[in-house]
C-alpha positions as CSV (number, residue, x, y, z in Angstrom):
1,X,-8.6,14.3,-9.0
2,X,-7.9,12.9,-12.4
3,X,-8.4,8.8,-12.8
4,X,-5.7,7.0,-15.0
5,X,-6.5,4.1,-16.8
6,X,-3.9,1.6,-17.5
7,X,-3.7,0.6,-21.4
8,X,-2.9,-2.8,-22.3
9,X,0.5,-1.4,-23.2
10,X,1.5,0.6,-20.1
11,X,0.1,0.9,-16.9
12,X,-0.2,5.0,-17.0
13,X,2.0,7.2,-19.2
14,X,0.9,10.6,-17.8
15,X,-0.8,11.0,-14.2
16,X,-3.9,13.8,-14.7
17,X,-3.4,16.1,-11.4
18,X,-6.5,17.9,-10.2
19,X,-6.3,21.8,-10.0
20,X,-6.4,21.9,-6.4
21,X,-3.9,19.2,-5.4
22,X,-0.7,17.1,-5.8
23,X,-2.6,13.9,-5.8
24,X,-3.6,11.8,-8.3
25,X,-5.5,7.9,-8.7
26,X,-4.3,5.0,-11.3
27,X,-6.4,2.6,-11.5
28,X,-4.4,-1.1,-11.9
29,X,-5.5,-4.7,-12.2
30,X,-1.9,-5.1,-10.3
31,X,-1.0,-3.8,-7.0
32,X,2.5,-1.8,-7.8
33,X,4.8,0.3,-6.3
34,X,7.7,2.4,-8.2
35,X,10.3,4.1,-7.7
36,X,8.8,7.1,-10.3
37,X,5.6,7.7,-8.2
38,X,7.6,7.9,-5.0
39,X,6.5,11.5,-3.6
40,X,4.1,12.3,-6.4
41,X,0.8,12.1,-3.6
42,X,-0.6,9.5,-5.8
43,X,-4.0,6.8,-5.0
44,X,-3.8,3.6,-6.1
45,X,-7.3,1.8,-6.9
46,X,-6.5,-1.6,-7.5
47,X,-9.5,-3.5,-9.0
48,X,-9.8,-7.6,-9.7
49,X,-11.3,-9.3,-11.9
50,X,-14.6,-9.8,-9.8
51,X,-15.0,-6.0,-9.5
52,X,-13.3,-5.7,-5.8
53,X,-11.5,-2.3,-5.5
54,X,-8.8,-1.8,-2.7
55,X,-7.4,2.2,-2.3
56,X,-3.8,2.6,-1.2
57,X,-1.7,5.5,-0.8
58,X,1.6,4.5,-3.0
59,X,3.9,6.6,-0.8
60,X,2.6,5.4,2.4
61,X,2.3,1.9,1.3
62,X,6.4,2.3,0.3
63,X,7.1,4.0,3.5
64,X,5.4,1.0,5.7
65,X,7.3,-1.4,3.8
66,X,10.2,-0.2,2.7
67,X,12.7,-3.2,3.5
68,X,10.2,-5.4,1.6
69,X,10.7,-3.5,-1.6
70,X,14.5,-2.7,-1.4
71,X,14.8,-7.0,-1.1
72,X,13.0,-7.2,-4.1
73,X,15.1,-7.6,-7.1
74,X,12.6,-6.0,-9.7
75,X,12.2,-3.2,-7.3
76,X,15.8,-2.4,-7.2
77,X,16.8,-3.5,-11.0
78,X,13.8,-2.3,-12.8
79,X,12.5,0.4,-10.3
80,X,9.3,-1.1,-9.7
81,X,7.2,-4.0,-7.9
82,X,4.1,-5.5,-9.2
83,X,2.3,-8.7,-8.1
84,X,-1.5,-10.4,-9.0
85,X,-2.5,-9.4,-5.5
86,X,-1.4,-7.8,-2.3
87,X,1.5,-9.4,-1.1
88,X,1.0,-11.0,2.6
89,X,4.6,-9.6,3.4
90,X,3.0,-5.8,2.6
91,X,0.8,-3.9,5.0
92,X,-1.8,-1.4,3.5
């Protein structure tokens, strides 16, 4: 599986896909879910600033919690959701 790394700019331009699979893992200092990964069998590793890492599965995470993100106004205007930490609202 190929890693992204965000750049200060954008959080990942281009997803690297391993040979053998549909997944891939971005690495964010945000937790985020949008509307452009849905279905793309990507990892999230979301990593603070004191070197925690959390793993979430970006499609599942939507599934679970679907209602939550479709209230959300960025969600629906801009076509993604991103927040310092995990929302409480938001079940992994």
């Amino acid at each position: 599986m190929g890693i992204i790394q965000p750049t200060s700019n954008s959080l990942a331009q281009q997803l690297n896909k391993s040979n053998d699979s549909n997944s891939a893992k971005m690495v964010s200092r945000k937790f985020i879910v949008r509307k452009a990964f849905l279905g793309k069998g990507i990892t999230v590793i979301l990593s603070d600033l004191d070197g925690n890492k959390i793993e979430y599965d970006h499609d599942l995470v939507f599934k679970n919690n679907e209602e939550f993100f479709k209230k959300q106004k960025s969600f629906e205007k801009l076509g993604y959701f991103m927040n310092n930490g995990i929302p409480d609202e938001v079940n992994l």
